[in-house]
C-alpha positions in Angstrom: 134.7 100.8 75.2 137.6 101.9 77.1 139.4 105.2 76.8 142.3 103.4 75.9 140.3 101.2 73.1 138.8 104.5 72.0 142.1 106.5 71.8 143.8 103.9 69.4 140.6 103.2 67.1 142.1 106.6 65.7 145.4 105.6 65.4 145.6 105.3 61.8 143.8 108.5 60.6 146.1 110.5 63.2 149.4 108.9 61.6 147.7 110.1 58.2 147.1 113.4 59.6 150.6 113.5 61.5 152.5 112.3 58.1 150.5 115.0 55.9 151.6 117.8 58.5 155.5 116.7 59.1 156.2 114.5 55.9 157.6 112.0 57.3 156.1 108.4 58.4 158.5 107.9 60.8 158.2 111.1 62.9 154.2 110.7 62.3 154.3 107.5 64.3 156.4 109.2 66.9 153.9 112.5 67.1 150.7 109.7 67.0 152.4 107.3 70.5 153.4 110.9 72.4 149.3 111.8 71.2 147.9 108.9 72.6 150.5 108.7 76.0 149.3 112.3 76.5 145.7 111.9 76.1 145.5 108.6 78.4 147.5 110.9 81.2 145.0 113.9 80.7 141.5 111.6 80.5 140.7 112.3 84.3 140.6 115.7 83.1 138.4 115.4 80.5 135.2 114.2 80.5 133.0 115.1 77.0 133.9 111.6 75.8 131.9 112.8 72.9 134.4 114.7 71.1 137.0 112.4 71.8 138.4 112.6 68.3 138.7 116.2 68.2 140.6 116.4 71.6 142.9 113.9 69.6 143.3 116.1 67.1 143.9 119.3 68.9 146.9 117.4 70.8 148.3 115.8 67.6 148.3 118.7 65.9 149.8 121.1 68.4 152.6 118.2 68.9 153.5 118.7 65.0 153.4 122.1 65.1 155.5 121.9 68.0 157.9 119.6 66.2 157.8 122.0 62.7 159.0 125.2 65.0 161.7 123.1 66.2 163.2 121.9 62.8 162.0 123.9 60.6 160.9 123.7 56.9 163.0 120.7 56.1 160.9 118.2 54.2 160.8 118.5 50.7 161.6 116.6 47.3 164.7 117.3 45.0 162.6 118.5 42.6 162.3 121.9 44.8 166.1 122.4 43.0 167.4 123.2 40.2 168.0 120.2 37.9 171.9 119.4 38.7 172.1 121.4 41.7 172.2 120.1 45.2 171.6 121.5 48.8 174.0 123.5 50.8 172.9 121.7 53.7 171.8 118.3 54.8 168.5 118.0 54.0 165.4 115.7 55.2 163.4 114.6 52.2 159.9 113.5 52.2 158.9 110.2 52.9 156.8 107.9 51.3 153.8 106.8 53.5 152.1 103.0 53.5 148.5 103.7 52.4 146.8 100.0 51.8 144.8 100.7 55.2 144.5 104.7 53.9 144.1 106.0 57.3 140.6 107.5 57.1 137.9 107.3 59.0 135.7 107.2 56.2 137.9 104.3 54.3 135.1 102.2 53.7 133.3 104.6 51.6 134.5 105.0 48.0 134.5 108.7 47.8 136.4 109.0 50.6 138.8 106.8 50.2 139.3 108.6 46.8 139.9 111.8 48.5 141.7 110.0 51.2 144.0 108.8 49.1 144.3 112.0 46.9 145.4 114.1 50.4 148.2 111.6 50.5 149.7 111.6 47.2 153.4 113.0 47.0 152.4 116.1 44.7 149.8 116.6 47.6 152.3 116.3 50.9 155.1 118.6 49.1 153.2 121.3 48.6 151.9 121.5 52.2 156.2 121.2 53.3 156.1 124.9 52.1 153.2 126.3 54.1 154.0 127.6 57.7 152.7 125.1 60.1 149.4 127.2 61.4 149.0 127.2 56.9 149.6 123.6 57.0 147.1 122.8 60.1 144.4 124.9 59.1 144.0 123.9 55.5 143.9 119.7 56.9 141.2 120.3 59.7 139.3 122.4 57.2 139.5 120.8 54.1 140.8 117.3 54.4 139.4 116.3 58.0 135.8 118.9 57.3 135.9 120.7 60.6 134.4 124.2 60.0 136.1 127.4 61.1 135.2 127.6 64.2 135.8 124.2 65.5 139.0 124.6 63.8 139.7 128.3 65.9 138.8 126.1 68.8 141.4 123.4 67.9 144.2 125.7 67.5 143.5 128.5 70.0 143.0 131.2 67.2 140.3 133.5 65.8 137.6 132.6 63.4 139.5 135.0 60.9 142.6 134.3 61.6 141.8 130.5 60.5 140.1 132.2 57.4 143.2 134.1 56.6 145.4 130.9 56.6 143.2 129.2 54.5 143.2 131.8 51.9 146.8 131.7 51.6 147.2 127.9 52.2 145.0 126.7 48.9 146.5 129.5 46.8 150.3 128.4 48.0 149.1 124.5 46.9 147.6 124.9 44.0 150.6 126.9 42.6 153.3 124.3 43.5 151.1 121.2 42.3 152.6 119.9 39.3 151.7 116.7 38.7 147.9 115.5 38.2 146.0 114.3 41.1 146.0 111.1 40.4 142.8 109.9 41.8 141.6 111.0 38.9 143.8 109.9 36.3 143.0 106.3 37.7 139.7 107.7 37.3 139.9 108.2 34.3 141.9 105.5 32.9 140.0 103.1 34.5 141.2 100.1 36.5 142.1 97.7 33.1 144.0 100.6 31.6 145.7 101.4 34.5 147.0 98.0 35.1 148.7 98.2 31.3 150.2 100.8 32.0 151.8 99.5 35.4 152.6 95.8 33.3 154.1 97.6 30.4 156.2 100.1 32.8 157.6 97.3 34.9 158.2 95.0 31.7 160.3 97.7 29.9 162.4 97.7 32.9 162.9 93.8 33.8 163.7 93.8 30.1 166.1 96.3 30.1 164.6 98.3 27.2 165.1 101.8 27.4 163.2 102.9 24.1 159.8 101.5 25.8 160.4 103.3 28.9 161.4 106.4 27.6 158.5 106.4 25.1 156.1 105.9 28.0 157.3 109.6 29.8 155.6 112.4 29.1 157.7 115.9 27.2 158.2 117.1 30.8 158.8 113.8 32.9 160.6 114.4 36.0 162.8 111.4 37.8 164.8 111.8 41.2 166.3 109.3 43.5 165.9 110.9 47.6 168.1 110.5 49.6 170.0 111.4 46.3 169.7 115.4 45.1 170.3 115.8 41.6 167.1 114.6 39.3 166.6 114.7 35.8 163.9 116.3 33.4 162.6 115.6 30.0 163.1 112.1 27.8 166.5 113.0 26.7 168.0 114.0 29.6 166.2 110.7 31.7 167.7 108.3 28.8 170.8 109.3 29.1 170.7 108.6 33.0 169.3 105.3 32.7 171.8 104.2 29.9 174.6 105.8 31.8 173.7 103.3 35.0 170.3 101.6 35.9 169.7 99.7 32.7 173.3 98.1 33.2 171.6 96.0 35.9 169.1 93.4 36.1 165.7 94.5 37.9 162.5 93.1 39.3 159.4 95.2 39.7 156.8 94.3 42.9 153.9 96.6 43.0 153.2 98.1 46.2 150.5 100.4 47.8 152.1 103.8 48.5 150.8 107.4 49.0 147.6 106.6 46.4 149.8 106.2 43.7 151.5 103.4 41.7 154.5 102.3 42.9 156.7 99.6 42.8 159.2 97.8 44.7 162.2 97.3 42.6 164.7 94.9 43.0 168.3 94.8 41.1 170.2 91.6 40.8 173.0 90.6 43.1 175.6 87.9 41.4 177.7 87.3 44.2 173.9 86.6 46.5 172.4 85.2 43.3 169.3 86.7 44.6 167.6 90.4 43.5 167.7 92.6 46.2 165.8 95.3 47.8 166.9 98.6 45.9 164.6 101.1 45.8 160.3 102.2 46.4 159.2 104.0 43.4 156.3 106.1 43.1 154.9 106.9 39.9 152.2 110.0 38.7 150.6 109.2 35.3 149.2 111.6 33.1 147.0 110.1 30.7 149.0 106.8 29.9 152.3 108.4 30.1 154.5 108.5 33.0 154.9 112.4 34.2 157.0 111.4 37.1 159.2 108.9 39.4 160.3 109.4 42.3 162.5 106.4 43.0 163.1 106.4 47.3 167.1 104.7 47.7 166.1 103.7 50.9 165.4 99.6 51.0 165.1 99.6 54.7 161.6 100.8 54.7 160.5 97.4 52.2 159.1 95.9 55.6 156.7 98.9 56.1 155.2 98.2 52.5 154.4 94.7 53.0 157.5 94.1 50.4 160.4 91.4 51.4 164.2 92.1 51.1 165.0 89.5 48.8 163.5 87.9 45.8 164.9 84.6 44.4 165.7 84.2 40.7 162.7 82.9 38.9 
C-alpha cells in the first residue's frame, strides 16, 4: 500500500478525533486535509511505517491544539447559559457531527461501535469544550483512542505525570458537566423495538401538531434550544408554551437521520408559497427511559447534504 493510501485509510477516525477535540465538523475536516498534506511532505523523513497511525495522531492533535490556543474556548451549547440569557459576544456553538460511518477503527465490532458512538454524543463533546486543550487531548488518546501514558507523553511532548495529572482533572471536569444519559445505553436498554416507538410517536406528535403528546413525552427537567439561536427553554411548562407560541403554528415533516449516536431527525416545515416542506432544522434528541430529556434542534439547513438528508420534500 502506498503512503498516501495508508494516510487516508484513517481519514475518518481522525475527523472523529479532530471533531471531538475542536467541536466542530467543519474545522475537523480542515485540521484532518492540513494532517494528511503534512504527513505526505514529512514521509521522507519518517520511516517506522509501523506506527503510522500514531504519527497521524501526534500531528492531528498538535494541529487542534494549535487551533484551540488560537480561538480559544468558544464551542459550547446554549445550555452553558442561563435560561433567557444570551452571550455578550458572538459565539461559535457546537456542531453536530455525521456518524453513519462512526469514524472508528474498530466500527465493525459492536462494542466499539457502542463506545464509538457514545464519545460522540453531544452531552459527550460539550463537556470536553470546557477542558484546556492538553485536558481535552489527553483524556481522547487515553481513554477513547487506548494509548497508555506513555505513548501518550510521547504524542504530546510531556511527562508521564504530567499526562496523569490531566487525566485526573479531565474525567472529574466530564463527569460533573454530563447531564444527560449516555445514551448508548438507554438504546441499550430500551432495546431496538422500543426505541423505534419512541422515535414514531415523537415525530407523529409533531407532524400532527399535538402539543399534549409531545409535552407528555419530556421528562420534569427536559431541556430544548435552537443553536445558532441562544435562549433555550427548561421544563414541560415553559417548552409548551414555546411551541404553542410558534412551531406548532406550522406544518412539519420529521426524516430520521444518523447524528452524534443519538436520535435525530431532519425536520421539515411547510412552505405555501413553494408548496413543498423545506429543510428547517437537525434535531438531536437524548432519551431517558422513554421520555425525551432533551432537543437540541440545529437552525442551520445548510448542513442537510452532510446527513444524507435532501432540501426539499414534496407534499405527500
Amino acid at each position: 500500500m502506498t503512503f498516501e493510501r495508508l494516510a487516508e485509510s484513517y481519514r475518518d477516525e481522525l475527523t472523529a478525533h479532530c471533531y471531538r477535540m475542536l467541536g466542530s465538523f467543519h474545522d475537523a475536516e480542515d485540521a484532518v486535509q492540513e494532517t494528511l498534506v503534512r504527513a505526505w511532505r514529512g514521509q521522507e523523513r519518517y520511516e517506522d511505517r509501523g506506527t503510522t497511525r500514531a504519527w497521524l495522531y501526534k500531528i492531528a492533535t498538535n494541529r487542534c491544539l494549535t487551533l484551540i490556543e488560537r480561538r480559544g474556548r468558544r464551542r459550547e451549547l446554549p445550555t452553558d447559559f442561563t435560561p433567557g440569557t444570551a452571550p455578550l459576544t458572538e459565539t461559535a456553538w457546537l456542531e453536530p457531527y455525521p456518524d453513519s460511518g462512526v469514524g472508528s477503527v474498530g466500527a465493525f465490532d459492536p462494542a466499539q461501535r457502542m463506545l464509538a458512538r457514545e464519545h460522540l454524543e453531544l452531552a459527550f463533546i460539550a463537556s470536553l469544550q470546557h477542558l484546556s486543550g492538553r485536558q481535552r487531548a489527553v483524556l481522547l488518546l487515553r481513554e477513547v483512542l487506548g494509548y497508555h501514558a506513555g505513548e501518550v507523553a510521547d504524542l504530546l511532548d510531556i511527562s508521564v505525570a504530567a499526562v496523569n495529572s490531566a487525566l485526573q482533572r479531565a474525567r472529574r471536569t466530564v463527569d460533573e458537566l454530563r447531564q444527560t444519559p449516555i445514551q448508548q445505553a438507554e438504546f441499550a436498554e430500551l432495546g431496538d423495538d422500543k426505541l423505534r416507538e419512541v422515535a414514531r410517536r415523537y415525530a407523529t406528535a409533531w407532524e400532527t401538531g399535538d402539543v399534549d403528546a409531545i409535552v407528555a413525552m419530556l421528562t420534569d427537567d427536559s431541556r430544548y434550544s435552537m443553536p445558532p439561536l441562544a435562549q433555550w427553554y427548561e421544563g414541560r411548562d415553559s417548552i409548551r408554551e414555546f411551541l404553542l407560541d410558534g412551531p406548532l403554528s406550522l406544518r412539519w415533516r420529521f426524516v430520521p437521520a444518523h447524528a452524534n449516536g443519538q436520535l435525530a431527525f431532519g425536520t421539515y416545515r411547510w412552505d405555501p408559497e413553494a408548496s413543498v416542506f423545506t429543510a428547517a432544522a437537525l434535531d438531536l434528541i437524548a432519551v431517558r427511559g422513554t421520555g425525551i430529556a432533551e432537543v437540541v434542534s440545529f437552525l442551520t439547513p445548510k448542513i442537510f447534504p452532510r446527513f444524507g438528508l435532501q432540501m426539499e420534500l414534496a407534499q405527500d
